[in-house]
C-alpha positions in Angstrom: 0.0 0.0 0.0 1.2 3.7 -0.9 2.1 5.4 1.9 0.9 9.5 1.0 2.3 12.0 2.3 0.5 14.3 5.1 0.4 17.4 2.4 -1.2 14.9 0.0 -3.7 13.3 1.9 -4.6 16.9 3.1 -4.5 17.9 -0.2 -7.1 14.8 -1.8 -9.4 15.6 1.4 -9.9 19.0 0.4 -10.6 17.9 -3.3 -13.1 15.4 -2.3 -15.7 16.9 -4.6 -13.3 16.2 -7.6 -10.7 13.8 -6.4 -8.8 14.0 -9.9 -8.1 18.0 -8.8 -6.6 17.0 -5.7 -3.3 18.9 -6.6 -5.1 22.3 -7.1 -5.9 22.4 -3.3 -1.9 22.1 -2.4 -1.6 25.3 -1.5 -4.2 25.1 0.5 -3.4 22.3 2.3 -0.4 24.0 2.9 -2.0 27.1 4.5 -3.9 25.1 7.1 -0.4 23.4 8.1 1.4 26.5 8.4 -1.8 28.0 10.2 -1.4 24.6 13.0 2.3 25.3 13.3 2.1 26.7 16.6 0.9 24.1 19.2 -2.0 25.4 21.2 -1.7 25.2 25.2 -2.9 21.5 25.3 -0.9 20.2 22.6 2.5 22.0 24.5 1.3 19.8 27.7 1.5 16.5 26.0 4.9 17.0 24.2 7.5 19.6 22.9 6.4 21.8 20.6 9.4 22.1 19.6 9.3 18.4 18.0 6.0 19.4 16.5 7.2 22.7 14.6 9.6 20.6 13.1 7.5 18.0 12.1 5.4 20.8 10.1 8.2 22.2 8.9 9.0 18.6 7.3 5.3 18.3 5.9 5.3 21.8 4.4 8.9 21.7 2.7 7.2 18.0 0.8 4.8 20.5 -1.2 7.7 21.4 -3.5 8.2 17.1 -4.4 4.1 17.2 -4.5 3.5 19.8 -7.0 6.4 21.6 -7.7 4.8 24.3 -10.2 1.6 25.9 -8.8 -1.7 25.1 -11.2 -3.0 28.0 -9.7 -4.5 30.9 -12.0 -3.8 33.4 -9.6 -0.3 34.5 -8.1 0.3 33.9 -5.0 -0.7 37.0 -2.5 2.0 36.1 0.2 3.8 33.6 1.6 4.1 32.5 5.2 6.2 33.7 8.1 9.2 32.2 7.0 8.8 33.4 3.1 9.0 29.4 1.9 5.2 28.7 1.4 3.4 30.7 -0.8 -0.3 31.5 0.3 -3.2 32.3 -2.1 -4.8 35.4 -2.2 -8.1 34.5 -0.1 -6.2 33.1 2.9 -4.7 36.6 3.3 -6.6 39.6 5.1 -5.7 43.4 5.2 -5.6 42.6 8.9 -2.2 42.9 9.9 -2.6 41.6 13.7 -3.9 38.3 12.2 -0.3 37.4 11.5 0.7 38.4 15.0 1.5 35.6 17.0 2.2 35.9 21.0 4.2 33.4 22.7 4.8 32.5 25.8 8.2 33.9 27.1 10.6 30.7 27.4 12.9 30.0 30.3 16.2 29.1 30.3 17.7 26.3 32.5 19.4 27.3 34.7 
């Protein structure tokens, strides 16, 4: 059995509605990893969030082996915080605070 990607299978579950256009909701799949990149409070209790950025960081960098030429019609509005994922126009508001992201201060060992 093929094992898919998580950027895939994100990708064919958004395209349910026309499963032969799966690749055309890439980018969006994309968007909604970037947008969980950031463990809420009860995912930092059950494990290091650090491990879990990383392991987004892996899914999102597969779009490029995926589809590596967007089949959108549009150009891309943006990208993400890092400037590596492109993000269509719609998932980007004038609104600059929603971009703002508050984190908790971390402490160092001492």
């Amino acid at each position: 059995m093929e094992q898919r990607s998580l950027l895939e299978r994100l990708a064919r579950h958004l395209a349910a509605g026309n499963p032969d256009r799966w690749q055309d909701q890439i980018e969006d799949a994309a968007s909604l990893l970037a947008i969980i990149k950031d463990p809420d409070d009860a995912m930092r209790e059950a494990g290091d969030g650090r491990i879990w950025q990383a392991m987004i960081d892996a899914a999102l960098r597969e779009r490029w082996a995926i589809a590596p030429t967007s089949t959108a019609t549009e150009p891309p509005a943006g990208t993400d915080e890092e400037g590596e994922i492109p993000l269509p126009p719609d998932s980007i508001s004038g609104n600059h605070a929603d971009w703002v992201h508050l984190h908790e201060a971390q402490e160092k060992p001492r």
